[in-house]
N, C-alpha and C positions, 0 to 999 in steps of 0.2 A: 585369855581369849576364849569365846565359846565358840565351837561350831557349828553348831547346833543351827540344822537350816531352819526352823521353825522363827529364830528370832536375826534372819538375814533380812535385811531391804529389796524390794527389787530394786532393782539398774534404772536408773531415769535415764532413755536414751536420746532422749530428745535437744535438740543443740542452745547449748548455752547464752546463746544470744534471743532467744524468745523467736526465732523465726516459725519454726514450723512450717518449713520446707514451701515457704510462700514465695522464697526468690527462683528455689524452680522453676517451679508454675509460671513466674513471671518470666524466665528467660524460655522457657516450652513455648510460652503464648508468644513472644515476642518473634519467635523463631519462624513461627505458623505462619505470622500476618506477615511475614517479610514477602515468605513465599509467597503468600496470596496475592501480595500488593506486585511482586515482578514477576509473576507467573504470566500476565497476558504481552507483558513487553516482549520477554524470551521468546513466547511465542510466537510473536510477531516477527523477529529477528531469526528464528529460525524457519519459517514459512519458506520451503522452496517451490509452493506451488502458484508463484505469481508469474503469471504470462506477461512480457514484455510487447508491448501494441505494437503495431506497424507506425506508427505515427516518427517512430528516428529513419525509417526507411524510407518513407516518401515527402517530408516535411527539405523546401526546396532543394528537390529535384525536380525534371523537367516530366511533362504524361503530354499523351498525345488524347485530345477530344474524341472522344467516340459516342455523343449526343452533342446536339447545340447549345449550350450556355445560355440562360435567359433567364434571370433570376424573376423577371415580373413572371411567369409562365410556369416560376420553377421548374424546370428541365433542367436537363445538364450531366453529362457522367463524362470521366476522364479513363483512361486507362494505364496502371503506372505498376510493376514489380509485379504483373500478373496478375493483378485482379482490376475489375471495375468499380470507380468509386461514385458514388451521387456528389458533384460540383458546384460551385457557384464563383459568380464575377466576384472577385475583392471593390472591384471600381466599379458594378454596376452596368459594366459594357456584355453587348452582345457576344458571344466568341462563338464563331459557327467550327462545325463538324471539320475534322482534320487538321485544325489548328496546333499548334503546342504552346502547353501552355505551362507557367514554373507554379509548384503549389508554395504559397503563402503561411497556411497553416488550418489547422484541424479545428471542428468542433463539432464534438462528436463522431458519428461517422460520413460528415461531410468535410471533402475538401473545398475550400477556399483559393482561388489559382488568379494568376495574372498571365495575360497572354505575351507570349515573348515578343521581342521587339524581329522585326523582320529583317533578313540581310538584304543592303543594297546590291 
């Protein structure tokens, strides 16, 4: 045996299957884009600054008129859970001031309403 460092090999440390450290890289990248790709979902799912509309609070319940109803003229405001809303007829009919009337449903920030039936 000689020991002579002069006639030693270096160490080939590179791995025996030929990769050269390419499956890393490939599970680094794959790792990356995972994130990238569910990074805006999370986000979304974690989001607690969405404000809930008033639309489950006053979508049929009863508001009392506080302008006249006339959709040809568009006029019309209701008053329902403390505030006033801009209204309109579902059917088209006139509803005058003091009425009450059941909201139907929203679009936008107009209510839609039917005027309640009268007791005999």
């Amino acid at each position: 045996m000689n020991n002579d460092p002069k006639n030693k090999k270096p160490q080939d440390n590179k791995p025996q299957n030929g990769d050269d450290g390419r499956q890393g890289r490939r599970i680094i990248f794959l790792m990356v884009a995972a994130l990238i790709a569910t990074r805006p979902l999370a986000h979304k799912m974690l989001d607690k600054t969405i404000v809930p509309t008033n639309a489950d609070r006053v979508l049929h319940h009863t508001a009392k008129v506080t302008e006249t109803i006339d959709n040809e003229n568009t006029t019309g405001a209701v008053y329902i859970d403390g505030k006033t809303w801009t209204a309109r007829s579902e059917d088209g009919d006139v509803i005058a001031r003091g009425s009450m009337v059941t909201i139907v449903r929203m679009e936008g920030v107009k209510l839609f309403v039917r005027k309640e039936r009268e007791e005999p």
